[in-house]
ChimeraX commands (.cxc) that place a marker at each C-alpha (Angstrom):
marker #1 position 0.00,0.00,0.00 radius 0.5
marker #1 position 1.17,3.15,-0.55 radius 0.5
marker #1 position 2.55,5.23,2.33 radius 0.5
marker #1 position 0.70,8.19,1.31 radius 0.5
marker #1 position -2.30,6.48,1.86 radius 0.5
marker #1 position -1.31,5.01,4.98 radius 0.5
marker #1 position -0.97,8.45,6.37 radius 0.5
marker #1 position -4.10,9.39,5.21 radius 0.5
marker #1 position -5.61,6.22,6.98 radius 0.5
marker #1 position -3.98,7.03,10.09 radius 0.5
marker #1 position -5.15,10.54,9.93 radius 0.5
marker #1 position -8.62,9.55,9.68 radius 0.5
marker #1 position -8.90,7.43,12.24 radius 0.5
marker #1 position -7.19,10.38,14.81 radius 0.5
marker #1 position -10.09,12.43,13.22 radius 0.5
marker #1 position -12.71,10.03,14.18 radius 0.5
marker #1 position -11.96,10.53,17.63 radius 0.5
marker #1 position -12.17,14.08,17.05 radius 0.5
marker #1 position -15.99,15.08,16.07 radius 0.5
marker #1 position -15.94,18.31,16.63 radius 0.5
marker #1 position -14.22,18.95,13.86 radius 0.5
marker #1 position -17.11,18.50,11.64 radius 0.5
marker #1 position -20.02,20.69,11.77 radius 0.5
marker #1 position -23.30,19.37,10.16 radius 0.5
marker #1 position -25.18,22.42,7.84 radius 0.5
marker #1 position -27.56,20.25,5.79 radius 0.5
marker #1 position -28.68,16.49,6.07 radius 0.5
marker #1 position -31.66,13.83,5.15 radius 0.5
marker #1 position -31.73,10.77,6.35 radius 0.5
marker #1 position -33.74,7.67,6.96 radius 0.5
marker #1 position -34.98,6.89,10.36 radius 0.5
marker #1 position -36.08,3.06,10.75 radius 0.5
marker #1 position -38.44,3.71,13.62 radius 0.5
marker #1 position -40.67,1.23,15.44 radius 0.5
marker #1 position -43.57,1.64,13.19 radius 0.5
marker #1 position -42.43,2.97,9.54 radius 0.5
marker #1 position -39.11,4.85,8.10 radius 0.5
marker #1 position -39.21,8.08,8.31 radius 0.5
marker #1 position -37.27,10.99,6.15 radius 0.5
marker #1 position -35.61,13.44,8.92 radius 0.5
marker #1 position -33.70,16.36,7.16 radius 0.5
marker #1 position -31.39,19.22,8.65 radius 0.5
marker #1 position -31.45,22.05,6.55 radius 0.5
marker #1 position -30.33,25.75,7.63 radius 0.5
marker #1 position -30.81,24.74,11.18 radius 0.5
marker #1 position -34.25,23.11,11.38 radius 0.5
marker #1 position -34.98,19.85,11.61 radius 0.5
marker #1 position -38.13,18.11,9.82 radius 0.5
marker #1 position -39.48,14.35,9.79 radius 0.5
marker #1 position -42.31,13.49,7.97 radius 0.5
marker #1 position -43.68,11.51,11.13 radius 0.5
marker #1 position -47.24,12.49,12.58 radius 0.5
marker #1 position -45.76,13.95,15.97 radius 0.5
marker #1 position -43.26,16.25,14.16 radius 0.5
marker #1 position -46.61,17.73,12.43 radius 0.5
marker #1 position -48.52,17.82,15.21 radius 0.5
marker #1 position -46.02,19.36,17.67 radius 0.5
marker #1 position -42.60,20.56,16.06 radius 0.5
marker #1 position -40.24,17.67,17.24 radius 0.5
marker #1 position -40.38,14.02,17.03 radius 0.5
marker #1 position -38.19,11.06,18.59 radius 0.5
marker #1 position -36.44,10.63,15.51 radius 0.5
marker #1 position -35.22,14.24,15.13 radius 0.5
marker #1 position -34.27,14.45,19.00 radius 0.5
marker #1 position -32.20,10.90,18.72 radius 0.5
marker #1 position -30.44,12.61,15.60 radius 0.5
marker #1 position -29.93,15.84,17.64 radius 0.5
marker #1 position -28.51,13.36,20.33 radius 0.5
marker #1 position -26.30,11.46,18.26 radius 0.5
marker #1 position -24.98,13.97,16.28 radius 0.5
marker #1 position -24.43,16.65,18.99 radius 0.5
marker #1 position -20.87,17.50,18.56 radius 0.5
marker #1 position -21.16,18.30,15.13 radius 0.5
marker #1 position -24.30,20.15,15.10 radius 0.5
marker #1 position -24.08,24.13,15.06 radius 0.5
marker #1 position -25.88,25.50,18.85 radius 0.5
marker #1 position -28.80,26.60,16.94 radius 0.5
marker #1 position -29.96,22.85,15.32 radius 0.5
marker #1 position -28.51,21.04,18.47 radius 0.5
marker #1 position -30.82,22.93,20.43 radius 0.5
marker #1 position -34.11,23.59,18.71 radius 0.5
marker #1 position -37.04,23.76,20.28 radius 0.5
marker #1 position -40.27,22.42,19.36 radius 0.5
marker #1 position -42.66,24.74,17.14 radius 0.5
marker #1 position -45.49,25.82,19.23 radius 0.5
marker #1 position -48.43,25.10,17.20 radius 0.5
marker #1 position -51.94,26.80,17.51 radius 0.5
marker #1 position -54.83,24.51,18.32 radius 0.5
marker link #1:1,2 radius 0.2
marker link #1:2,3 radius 0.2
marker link #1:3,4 radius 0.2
marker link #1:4,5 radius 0.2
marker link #1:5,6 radius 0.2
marker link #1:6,7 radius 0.2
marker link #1:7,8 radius 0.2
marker link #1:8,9 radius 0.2
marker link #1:9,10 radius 0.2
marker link #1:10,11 radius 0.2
marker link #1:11,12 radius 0.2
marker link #1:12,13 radius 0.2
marker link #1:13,14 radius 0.2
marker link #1:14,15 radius 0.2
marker link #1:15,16 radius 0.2
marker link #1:16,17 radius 0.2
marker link #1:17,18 radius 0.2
marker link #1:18,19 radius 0.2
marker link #1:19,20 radius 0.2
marker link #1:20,21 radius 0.2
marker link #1:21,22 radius 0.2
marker link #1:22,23 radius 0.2
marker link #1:23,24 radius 0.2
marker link #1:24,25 radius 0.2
marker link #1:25,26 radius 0.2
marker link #1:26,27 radius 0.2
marker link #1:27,28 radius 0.2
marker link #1:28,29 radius 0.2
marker link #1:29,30 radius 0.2
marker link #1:30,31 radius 0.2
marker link #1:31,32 radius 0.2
marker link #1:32,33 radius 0.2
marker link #1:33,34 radius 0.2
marker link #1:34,35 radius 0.2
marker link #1:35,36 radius 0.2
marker link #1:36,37 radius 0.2
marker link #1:37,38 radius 0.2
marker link #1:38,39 radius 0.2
marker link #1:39,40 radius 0.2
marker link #1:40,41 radius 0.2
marker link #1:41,42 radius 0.2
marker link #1:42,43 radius 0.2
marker link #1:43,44 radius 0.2
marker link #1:44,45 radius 0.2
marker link #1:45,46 radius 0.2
marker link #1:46,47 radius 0.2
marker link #1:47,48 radius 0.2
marker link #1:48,49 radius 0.2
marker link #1:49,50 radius 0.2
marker link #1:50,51 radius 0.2
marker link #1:51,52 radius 0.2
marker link #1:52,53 radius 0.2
marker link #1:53,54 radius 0.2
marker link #1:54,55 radius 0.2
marker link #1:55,56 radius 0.2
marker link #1:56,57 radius 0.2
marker link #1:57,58 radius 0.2
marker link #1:58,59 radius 0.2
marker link #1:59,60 radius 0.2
marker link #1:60,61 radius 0.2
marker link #1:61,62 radius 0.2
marker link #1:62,63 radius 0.2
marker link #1:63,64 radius 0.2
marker link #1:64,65 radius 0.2
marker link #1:65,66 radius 0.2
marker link #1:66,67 radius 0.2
marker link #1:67,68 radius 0.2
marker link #1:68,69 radius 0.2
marker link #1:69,70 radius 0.2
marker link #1:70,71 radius 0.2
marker link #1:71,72 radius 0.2
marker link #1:72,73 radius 0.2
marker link #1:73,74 radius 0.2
marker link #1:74,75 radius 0.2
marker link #1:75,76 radius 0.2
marker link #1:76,77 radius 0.2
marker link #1:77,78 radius 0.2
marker link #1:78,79 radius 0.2
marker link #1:79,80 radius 0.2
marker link #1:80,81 radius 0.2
marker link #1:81,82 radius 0.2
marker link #1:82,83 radius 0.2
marker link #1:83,84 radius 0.2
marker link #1:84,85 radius 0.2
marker link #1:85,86 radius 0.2
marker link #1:86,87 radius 0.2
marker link #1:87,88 radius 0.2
view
C-alpha cells in the first residue's frame, strides 16, 4: 500500500476521535423507527421528519435521537431547537 495512503488512513482514524471537527449544515436521512421509516432532514438549522408527531407538535423522537447522536457536530442553533409551538 502506498505510504501516502497510509498516512491518510492514520489521519482519519485520529479524526474520528475528534468530532468536533465536523459541523453538520444540511442532512436527510432515513430513520427506521418502530412503526415505519421516516425521512428526517437538517437544513439551515431546522430539523423536519415526515412523522405524525413532528406535524402535530414541532419535534419528534427521531429528530431528537439525531440531535442526540450527532451533537458534537451540530451548530448550537440545530442542536438545540425547540419544538414549534403550534396553535390549536
Amino acid at each position: 500500500m502506498n505510504s501516502s495512503i497510509i498516512g491518510k488512513i492514520e489521519k482519519a482514524q485520529r479524526y474520528e476521535h475528534e468530532p468536533e471537527r465536523v459541523s453538520i449544515t444540511s442532512m436527510e436521512a432515513t430513520f427506521h423507527g418502530e412503526h415505519s421509516d421516516y425521512n428526517v432532514s437538517l437544513a439551515q438549522n431546522h430539523w423536519k421528519c415526515n412523522c405524525s408527531t413532528y406535524s402535530a407538535y414541532g419535534t419528534c423522537s427521531h429528530a431528537m435521537a439525531l440531535q442526540r447522536i450527532l451533537s458534537k457536530m451540530l451548530t448550537m442553533e440545530s442542536r438545540s431547537e425547540s419544538p414549534v409551538q403550534h396553535e390549536t
